[in-house]
C-alpha positions as CSV (number, residue, x, y, z in Angstrom):
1,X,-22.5,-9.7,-49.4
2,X,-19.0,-8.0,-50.1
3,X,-20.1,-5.2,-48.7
4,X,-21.1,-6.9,-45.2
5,X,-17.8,-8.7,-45.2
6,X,-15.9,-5.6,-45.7
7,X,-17.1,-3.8,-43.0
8,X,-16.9,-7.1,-40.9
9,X,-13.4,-7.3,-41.8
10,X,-12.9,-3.1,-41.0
11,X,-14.8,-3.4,-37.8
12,X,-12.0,-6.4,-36.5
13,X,-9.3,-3.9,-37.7
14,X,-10.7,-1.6,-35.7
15,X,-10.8,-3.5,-33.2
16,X,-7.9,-4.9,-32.8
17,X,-6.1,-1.9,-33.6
18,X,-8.3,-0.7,-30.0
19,X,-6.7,-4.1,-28.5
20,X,-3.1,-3.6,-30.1
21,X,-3.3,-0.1,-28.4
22,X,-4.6,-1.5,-24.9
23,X,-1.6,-3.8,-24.5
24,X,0.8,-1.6,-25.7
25,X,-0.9,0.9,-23.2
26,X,-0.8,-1.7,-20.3
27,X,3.0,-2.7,-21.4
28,X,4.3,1.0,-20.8
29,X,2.6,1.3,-17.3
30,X,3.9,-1.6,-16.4
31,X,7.6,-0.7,-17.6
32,X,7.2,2.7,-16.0
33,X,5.9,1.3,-12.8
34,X,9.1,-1.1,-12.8
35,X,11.7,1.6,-13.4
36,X,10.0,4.4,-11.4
37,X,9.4,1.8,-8.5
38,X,13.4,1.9,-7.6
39,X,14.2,-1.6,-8.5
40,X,17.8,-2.3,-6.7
41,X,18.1,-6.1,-8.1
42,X,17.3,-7.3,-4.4
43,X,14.4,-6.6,-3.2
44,X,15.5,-7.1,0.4
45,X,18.0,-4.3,0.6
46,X,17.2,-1.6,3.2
47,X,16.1,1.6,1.1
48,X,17.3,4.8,3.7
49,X,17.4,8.1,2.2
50,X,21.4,9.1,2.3
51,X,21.1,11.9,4.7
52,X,19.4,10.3,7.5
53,X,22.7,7.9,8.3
54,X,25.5,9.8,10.0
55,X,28.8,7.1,8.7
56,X,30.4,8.2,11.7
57,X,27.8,6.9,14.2
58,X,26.1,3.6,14.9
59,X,22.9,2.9,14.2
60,X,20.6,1.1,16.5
61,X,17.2,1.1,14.1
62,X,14.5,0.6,16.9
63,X,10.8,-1.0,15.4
64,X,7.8,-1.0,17.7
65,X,3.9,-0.3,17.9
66,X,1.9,2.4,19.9
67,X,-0.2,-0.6,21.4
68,X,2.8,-2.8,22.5
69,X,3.7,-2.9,25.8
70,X,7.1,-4.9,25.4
71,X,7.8,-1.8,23.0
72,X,7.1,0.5,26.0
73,X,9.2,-1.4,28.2
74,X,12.1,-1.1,25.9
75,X,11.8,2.8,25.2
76,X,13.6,3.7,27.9
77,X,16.6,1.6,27.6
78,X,16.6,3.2,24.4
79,X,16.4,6.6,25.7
80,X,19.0,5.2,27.8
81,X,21.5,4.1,25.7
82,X,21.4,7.7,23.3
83,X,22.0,9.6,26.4
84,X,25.2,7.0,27.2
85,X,26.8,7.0,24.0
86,X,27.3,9.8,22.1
87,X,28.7,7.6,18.8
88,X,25.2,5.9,18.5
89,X,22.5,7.0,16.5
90,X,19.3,5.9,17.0
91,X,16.3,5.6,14.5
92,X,13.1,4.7,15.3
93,X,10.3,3.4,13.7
94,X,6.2,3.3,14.7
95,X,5.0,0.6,12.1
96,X,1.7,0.0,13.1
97,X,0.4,3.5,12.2
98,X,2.8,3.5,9.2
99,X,2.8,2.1,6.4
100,X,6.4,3.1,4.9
101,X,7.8,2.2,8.5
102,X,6.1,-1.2,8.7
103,X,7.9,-1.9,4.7
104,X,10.9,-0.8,6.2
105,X,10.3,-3.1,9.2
106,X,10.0,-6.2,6.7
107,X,12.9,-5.0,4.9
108,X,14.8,-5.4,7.6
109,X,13.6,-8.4,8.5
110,X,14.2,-10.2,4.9
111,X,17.9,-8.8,4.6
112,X,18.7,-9.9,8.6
113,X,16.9,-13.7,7.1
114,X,14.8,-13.1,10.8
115,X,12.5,-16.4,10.9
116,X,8.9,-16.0,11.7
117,X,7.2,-15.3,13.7
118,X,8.1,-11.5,13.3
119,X,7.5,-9.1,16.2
120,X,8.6,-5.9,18.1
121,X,10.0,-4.8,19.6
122,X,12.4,-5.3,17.1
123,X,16.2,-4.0,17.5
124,X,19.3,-3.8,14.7
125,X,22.3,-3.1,15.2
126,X,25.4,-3.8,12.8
127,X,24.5,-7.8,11.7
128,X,22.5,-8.3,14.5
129,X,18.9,-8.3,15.3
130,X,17.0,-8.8,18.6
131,X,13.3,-9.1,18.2
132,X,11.2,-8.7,22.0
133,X,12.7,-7.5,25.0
134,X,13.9,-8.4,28.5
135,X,17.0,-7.8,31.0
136,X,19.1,-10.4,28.8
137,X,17.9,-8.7,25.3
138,X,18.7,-5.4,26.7
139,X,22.4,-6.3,27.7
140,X,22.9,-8.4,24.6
141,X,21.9,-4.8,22.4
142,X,24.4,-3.1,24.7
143,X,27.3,-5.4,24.5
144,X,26.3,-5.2,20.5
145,X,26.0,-1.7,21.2
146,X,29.8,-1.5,22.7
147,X,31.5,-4.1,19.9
148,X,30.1,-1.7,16.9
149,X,31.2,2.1,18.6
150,X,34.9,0.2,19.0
151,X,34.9,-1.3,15.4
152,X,34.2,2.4,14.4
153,X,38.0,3.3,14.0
154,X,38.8,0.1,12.7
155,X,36.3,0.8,9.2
């Protein structure tokens, strides 16, 4: 009966030397996936790769969908307002189709606090953010549009 207890007891060394090495296993992927993943300490900040913002521009960050026809109402006044000011900078986003643009989009919408229901067309400029569109939305970007391009000198 020693005999069948030692190999009891060798076979649950083994085996938990097999677990041990599991959790240790799962522990490092999990610690790699946290420090690879970019964690920034607030997870609402607005990730943009360095070279896509001009500093000496605004930005008007544009969010819509393919199938939206508010968003196709609004393209144009878009269009619009990069052809009128030549110290904006437009970027535009398709988040239906795309998944990195749609994370961006909630990004966005967590670090502007933007209540639900969320929608697009979505616009935002400096600390503002209009979400749908209409003749009153459109001049309220504008007049946003006009208050950031003056405060440019003033940074």
């Amino acid at each position: 009966m020693g005999g069948n207890n030692a190999l009891f007891v060798s076979g649950n060394d083994k085996n938990n030397k097999f677990v041990t090495k599991i959790i240790i296993l799962v522990l490092v992927v999990l610690a790699v996936i946290f420090l690879v993943g970019g964690f920034s300490g607030d997870s609402s900040d607005v990730l943009l790769p360095d070279d896509v913002i001009k500093p000496d521009l605004v930005q008007v960050y544009f969010f819509w969908s393919a199938t939206c026809s508010h968003c196709s109402d609004e393209k144009p006044f878009i269009e619009e307002l990069k052809v009128k000011y030549d110290k904006l900078q437009v970027l535009d986003y398709e988040i239906q189709f795309s998944p990195d643009n749609n994370a961006l989009f909630e990004s966005f919408l967590k670090k502007y606090d933007v209540p639900e229901p969320w929608g697009v067309p979505a616009v935002f400029v400096g600390d503002e953010h209009f979400i749908g569109y209409s003749g009153a939305i459109a001049v309220d970007i504008e007049d946003k549009v006009k208050e950031e391009i003056g405060n440019l000198g003033n940074n």
